[in-house]
N, C-alpha and C positions, 0 to 999 in steps of 0.2 A: 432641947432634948432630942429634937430627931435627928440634928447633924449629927451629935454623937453616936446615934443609931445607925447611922448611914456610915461614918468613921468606922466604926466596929466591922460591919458589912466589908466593907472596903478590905479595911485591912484582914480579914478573915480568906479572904478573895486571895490578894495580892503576897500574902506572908511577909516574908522579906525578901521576895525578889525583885521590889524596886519598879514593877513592872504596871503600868499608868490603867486604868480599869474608868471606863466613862460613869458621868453622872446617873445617865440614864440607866444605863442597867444595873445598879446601885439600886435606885428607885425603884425599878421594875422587882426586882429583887426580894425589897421590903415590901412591896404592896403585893408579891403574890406569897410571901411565908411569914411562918411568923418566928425569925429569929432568935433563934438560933436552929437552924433543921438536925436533923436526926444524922444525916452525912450529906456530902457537897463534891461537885466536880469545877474546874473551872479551868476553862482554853481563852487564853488571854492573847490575841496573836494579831498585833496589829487593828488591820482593822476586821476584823472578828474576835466577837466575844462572845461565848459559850457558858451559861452556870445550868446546872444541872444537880437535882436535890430531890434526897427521901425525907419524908416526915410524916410519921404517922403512918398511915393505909394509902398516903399518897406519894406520886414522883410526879417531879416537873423539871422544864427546861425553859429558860428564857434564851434566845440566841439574836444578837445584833451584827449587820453587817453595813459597812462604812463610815462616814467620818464622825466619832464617837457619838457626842449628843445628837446630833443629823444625821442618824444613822436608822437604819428600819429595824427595828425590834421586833420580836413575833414571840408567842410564849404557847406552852401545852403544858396541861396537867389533868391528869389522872389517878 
């Protein structure tokens, strides 16, 4: 059941622009919302990756830089 959860995620992310979104902040993703959020940003750009999300009385940002999974994550929510 959680791949599916993480597919959803993914592709929610991704649309149909084909464009490749790592494991990890997938993951990071799921473990800091609870899926489906209220509205979503998302900078997919190599190696930078950006989600940013309302829900509720909260906003957060999870942001990765370099090589996907091996990459340094950092998250903020308020």
């Amino acid at each position: 059941m959680a791949v599916l959860a993480d597919e959803g995620i993914r592709s929610a992310l991704t649309g149909d622009s084909g464009v490749d979104v790592s494991r990890a902040l997938v993951v990071a993703v799921k473990s800091l919302t609870d899926w489906p959020v209220d509205a979503f940003f998302a900078e997919l750009d190599g190696d930078s990756e950006v989600v940013g999300w309302v829900q509720g009385n909260s906003v957060g940002v999870v942001s990765g830089q370099g090589a996907g999974d091996d990459g340094d994550f950092r998250a903020n929510i308020s």
